[in-house]
C-alpha positions as CSV (number, residue, x, y, z in Angstrom):
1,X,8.3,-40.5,18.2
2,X,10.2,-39.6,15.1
3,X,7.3,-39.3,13.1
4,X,5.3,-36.8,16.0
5,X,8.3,-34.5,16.0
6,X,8.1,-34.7,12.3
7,X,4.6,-33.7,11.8
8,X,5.4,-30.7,14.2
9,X,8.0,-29.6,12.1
10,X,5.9,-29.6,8.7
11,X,3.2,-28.0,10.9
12,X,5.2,-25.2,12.1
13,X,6.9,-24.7,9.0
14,X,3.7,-24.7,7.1
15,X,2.3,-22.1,9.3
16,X,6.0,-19.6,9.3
17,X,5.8,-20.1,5.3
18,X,1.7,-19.8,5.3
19,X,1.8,-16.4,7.3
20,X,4.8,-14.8,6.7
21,X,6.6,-15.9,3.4
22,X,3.5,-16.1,0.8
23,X,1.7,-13.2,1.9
24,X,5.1,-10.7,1.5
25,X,5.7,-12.3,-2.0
26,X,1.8,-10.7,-3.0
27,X,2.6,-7.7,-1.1
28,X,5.8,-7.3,-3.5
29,X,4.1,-8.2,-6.3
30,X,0.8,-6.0,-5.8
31,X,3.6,-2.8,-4.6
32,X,5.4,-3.6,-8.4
33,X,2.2,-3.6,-10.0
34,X,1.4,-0.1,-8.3
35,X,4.5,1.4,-9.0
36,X,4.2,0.7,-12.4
37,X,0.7,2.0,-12.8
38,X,2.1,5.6,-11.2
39,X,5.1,5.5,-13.2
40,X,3.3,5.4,-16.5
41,X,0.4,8.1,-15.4
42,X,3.2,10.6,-14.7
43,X,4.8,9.7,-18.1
44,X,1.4,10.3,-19.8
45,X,2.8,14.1,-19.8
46,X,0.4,17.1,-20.6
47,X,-3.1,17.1,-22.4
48,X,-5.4,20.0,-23.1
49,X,-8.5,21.0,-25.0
50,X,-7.9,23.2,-28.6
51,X,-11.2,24.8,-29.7
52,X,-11.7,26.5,-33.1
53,X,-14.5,27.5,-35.6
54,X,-15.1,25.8,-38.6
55,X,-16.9,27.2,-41.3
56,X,-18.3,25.9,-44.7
57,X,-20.6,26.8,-47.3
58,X,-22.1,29.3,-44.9
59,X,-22.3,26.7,-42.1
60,X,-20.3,26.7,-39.1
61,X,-19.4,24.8,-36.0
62,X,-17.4,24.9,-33.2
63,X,-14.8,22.1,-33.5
64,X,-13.2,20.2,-29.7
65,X,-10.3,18.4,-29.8
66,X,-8.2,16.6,-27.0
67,X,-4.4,17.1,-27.5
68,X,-1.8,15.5,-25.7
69,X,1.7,17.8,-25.9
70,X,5.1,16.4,-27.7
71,X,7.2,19.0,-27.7
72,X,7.3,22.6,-27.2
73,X,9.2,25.3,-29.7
74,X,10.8,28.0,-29.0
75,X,8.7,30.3,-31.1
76,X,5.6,29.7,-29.1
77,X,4.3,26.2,-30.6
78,X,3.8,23.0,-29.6
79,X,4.0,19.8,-31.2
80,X,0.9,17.9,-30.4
81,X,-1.2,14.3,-30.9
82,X,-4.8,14.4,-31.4
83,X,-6.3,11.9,-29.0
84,X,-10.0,12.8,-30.1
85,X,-12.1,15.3,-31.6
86,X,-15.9,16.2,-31.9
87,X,-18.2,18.8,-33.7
88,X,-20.4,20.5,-31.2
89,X,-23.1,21.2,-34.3
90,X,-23.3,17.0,-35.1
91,X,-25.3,17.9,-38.3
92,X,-22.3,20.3,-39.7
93,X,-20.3,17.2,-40.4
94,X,-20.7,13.3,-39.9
95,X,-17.3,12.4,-39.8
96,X,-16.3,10.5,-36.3
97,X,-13.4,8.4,-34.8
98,X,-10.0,8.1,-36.9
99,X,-11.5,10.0,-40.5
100,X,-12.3,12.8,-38.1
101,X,-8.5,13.4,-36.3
102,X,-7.6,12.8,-39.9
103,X,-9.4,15.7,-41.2
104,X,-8.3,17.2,-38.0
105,X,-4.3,17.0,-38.7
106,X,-4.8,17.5,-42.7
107,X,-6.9,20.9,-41.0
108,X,-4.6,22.1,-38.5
109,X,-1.3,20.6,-38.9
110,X,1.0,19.1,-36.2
111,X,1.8,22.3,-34.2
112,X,-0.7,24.5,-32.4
113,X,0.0,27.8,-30.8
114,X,0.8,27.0,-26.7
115,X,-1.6,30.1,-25.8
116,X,-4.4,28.5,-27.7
117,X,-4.9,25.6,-25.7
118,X,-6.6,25.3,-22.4
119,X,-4.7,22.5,-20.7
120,X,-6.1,20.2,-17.9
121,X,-4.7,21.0,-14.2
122,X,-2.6,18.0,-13.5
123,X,-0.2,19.5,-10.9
124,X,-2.2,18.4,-7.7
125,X,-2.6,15.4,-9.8
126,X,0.8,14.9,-10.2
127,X,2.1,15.7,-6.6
128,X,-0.9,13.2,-5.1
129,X,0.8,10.1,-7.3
130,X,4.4,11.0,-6.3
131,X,3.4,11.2,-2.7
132,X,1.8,7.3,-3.5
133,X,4.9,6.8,-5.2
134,X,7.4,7.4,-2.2
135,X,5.2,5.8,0.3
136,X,5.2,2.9,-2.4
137,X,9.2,2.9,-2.2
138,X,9.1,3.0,1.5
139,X,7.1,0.3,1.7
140,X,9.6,-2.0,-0.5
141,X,12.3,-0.7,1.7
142,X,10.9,-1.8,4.6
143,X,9.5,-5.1,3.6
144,X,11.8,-8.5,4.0
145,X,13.1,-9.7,0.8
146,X,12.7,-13.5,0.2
C-alpha cells in the first residue's frame, strides 16, 4: 500500500513540476533574453546617411557613408563612427571594407555638420520596442517566481 500511495505522489508531483514549474523557468528565461535584445536596440542610438562628391584628376563620384552619432556640439557638429561606406561610381576608386572608412575618416575627419546628414526615422521604431518592453516587464510581474 505504501508503495501505491508512493507512486501517486511521484506521479502527481511529476506532473505539478512538468506543467507548471519548468515551463515558467523558460518563460523567464526567453522574457530575459527579450529584454535584453530591446534594451540594446534602443541603446544602438542614432544612425544616418552622409553623402558628398569626391573629385580627382578630373574624375568624380558620389561617396555614401552610414554614420552612427556620438555626440553632438554645440556649434552645430556631431561626433560620428563610420559604420560603412561605398562609391556609387565602383570604377572611381577600388578601395572597400576597413581601407575604405580609413580613407573615409583621414577624408572627413570625426565631426560632420548635423544638417548634412539625413538620419534614419527611428522614432516609431523606438516607441514600438518600448511598448514590447513594458508588456515584457508586465509579463515578469505577473509571472510566479520559483
Amino acid at each position: 500500500m505504501l508503495v501505491f500511495w508512493t507512486f501517486i505522489l511521484a506521479a502527481l508531483l511529476g506532473y505539478v513540476i512538468g506543467h507548471y514549474v519548468k515551463p515558467n523557468h523558460r518563460l523567464q528565461k526567453e522574457i530575459t533574453k527579450a529584454r535584453e535584445v530591446c534594451v540594446a536596440v534602443l541603446e544602438q542610438g542614432n544612425k544616418g546617411v552622409y553623402r558628398t562628391i569626391v573629385t580627382e584628376q578630373h574624375k568624380s563620384s558620389e561617396l555614401v557613408i552610414e554614420v552612427k552619432e556620438l555626440a553632438v556640439t554645440q556649434g552645430g557638429q556631431v561626433k560620428v563612427e563610420y559604420l560603412e561606406a561605398y562609391y556609387k561610381n565602383p570604377e572611381f576608386r577600388t578601395r572597400k571594407g576597413e581601407a575604405l572608412l580609413k580613407e573615409v575618416r583621414e577624408l572627413l575627419g570625426d565631426y560632420l555638420p548635423l544638417n548634412d546628414i539625413e538620419w534614419y526615422e527611428t522614432t516609431e521604431r523606438h516607441e514600438h520596442i518600448k511598448n514590447h518592453l513594458n508588456t515584457l516587464d508586465n509579463l515578469r510581474n505577473h509571472q510566479p517566481e520559483e
